[in-house]
C-alpha positions in Angstrom: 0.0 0.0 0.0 1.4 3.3 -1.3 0.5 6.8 0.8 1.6 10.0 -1.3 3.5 12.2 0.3 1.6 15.5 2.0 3.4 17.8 -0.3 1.6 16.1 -3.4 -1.9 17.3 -2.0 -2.6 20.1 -4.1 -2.5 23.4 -2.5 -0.6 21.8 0.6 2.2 24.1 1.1 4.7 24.6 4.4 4.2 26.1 7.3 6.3 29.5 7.2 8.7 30.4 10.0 7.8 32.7 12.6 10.1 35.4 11.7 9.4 35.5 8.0 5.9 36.5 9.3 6.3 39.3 10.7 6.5 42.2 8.6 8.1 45.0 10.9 10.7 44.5 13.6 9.2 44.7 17.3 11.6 42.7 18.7 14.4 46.0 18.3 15.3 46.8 21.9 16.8 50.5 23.0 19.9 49.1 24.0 20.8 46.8 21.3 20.8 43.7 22.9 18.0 40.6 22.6 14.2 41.2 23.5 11.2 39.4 24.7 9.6 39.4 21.4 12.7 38.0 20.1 13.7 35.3 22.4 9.7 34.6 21.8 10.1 34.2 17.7 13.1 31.9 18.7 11.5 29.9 20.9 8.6 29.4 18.6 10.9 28.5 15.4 12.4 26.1 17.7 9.1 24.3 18.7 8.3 24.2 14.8 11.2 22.5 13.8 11.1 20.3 16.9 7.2 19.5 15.3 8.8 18.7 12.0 11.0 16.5 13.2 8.5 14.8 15.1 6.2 14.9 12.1 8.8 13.0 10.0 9.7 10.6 12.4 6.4 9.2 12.9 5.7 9.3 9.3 8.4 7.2 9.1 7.6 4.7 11.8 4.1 4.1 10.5 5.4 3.4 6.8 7.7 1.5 8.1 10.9 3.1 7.0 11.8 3.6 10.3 11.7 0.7 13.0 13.3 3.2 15.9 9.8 3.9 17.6 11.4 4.8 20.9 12.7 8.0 18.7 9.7 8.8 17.0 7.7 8.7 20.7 10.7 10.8 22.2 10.3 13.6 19.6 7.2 13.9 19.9 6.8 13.6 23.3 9.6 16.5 23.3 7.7 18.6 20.7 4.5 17.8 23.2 6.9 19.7 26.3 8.1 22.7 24.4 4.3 23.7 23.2 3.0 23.2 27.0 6.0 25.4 27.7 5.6 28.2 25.1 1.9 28.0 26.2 2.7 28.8 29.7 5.3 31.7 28.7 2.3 33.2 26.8 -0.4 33.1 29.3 2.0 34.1 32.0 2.9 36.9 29.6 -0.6 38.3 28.9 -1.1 37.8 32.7 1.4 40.3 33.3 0.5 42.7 30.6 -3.5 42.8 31.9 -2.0 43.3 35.3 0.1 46.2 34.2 -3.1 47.6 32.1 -5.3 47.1 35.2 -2.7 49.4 37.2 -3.2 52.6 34.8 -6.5 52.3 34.6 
């Protein structure tokens, strides 16, 4: 049994990165040095490629190209981490930025 790759689906294309996305900089800092917003955009190119290779691995393991499953259920397992992470950064984040909105107001 043959399954076609995803790519052959027509009008299947990749997922861009995060930073080719955003169309101005608002990660610049005064001082010169890294941001929030850009330690943010790295941390969510790094869960997409963790994702990916996730993504491949189990595609491999269920063709049967692959018969590591213990590294297809670690990266994915690992992909599964960094999103429960990102997510708490985020919700901690907006947390924070009501709280400071709620002290001006």
């Amino acid at each position: 049994m043959s399954i076609p790759s995803i790519s052959s689906i027509v009008g299947a294309t990749a997922t861009p990165s995060v930073a080719s996305v955003a169309s101005t900089n608002p990660t610049a800092s005064v001082d010169g040095g890294s941001s929030f917003g850009s330690a943010m955009i790295n941390a969510l190119n790094s869960v997409q490629s963790t994702q990916a290779t996730a993504d491949q691995l189990n595609i491999a393991a269920v063709t049967g190209t692959s018969t590591d499953i213990a590294s297809a259920t670690i990266a994915s397992t690992r992909a599964q981490v960094e999103v429960q992470l990102v997510s708490a950064v985020r919700n901690q984040s907006v947390d924070a930025f009501n709280s400071i909105m709620n002290m001006s107001a």
